[in-house]
C-alpha positions as CSV (number, residue, x, y, z in Angstrom):
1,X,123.1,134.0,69.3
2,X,125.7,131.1,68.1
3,X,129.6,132.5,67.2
4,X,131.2,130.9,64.9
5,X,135.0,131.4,63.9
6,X,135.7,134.1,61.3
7,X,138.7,136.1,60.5
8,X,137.9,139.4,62.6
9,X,137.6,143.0,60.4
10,X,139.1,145.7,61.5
11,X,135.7,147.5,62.3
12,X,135.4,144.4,64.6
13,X,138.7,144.9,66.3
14,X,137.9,148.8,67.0
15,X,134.5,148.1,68.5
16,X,136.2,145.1,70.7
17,X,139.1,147.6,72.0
18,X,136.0,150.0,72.7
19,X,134.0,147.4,74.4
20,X,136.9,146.4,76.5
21,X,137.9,149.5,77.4
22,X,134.3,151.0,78.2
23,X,134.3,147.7,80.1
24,X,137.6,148.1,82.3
25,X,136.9,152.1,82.5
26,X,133.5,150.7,84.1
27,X,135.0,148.3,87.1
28,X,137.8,150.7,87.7
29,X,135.3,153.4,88.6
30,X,133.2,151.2,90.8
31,X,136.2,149.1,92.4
32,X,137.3,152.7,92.9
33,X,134.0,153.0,94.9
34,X,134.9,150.2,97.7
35,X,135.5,151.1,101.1
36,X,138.2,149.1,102.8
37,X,139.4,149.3,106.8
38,X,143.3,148.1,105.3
39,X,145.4,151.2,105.5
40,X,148.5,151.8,103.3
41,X,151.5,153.5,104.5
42,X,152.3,156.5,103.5
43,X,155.8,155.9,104.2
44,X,158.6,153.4,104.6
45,X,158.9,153.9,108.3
46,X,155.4,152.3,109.2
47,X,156.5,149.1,107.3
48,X,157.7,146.0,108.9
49,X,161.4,145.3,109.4
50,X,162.7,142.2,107.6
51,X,164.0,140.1,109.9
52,X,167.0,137.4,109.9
53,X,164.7,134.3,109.6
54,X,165.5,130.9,111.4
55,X,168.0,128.6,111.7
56,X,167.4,124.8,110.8
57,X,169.3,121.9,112.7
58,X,173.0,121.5,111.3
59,X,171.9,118.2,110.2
60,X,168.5,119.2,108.7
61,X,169.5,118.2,105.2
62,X,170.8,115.1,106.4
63,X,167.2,113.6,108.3
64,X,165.4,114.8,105.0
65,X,167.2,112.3,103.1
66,X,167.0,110.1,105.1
67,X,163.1,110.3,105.4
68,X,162.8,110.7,101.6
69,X,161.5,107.5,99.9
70,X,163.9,107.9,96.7
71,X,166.7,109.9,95.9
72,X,169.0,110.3,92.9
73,X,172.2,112.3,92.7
74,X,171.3,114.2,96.0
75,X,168.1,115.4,94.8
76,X,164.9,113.9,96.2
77,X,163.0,112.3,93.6
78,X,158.9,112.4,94.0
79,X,155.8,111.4,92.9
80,X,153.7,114.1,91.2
81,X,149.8,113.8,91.1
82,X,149.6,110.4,92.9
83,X,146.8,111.5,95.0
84,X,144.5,112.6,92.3
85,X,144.4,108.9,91.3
């Protein structure tokens, strides 16, 4: 069956919102269904502590710069895509 563009009725919009909405009705139900060995907490004690993360070198900033192959007004400046090529 080909489709071709039309200005959609509003009989066709109504039986599209039905259609999606039998359809997401549908997957919720069976996803619903799916057995999984992840646990969620049921509280905010069982979840992780955020930590304090890590500290870089002092003059971390400075060695990326100085590794960068171009940089303009303190920003480094890099080639996007170049490997797709």
């Amino acid at each position: 069956m080909a489709y071709t563009w039309h200005p959609v009725t509003e009989q066709e919009k109504e039986e599209i919102k039905k259609n999606a909405k039998n359809l997401l009705d549908e997957f919720s139900s069976k996803i619903a269904k799916i057995e999984t060995s992840e646990q969620k907490p049921e509280d905010k004690e069982n979840l992780r502590l955020e930590g304090t993360g890590w500290n870089t070198d002092d003059n971390f900033r400075e060695i990326m710069m100085d590794n960068a192959p171009m940089i303009e007004n303190g920003l480094i400046i890099a080639e996007t895509g170049a490997w797709k090529k």
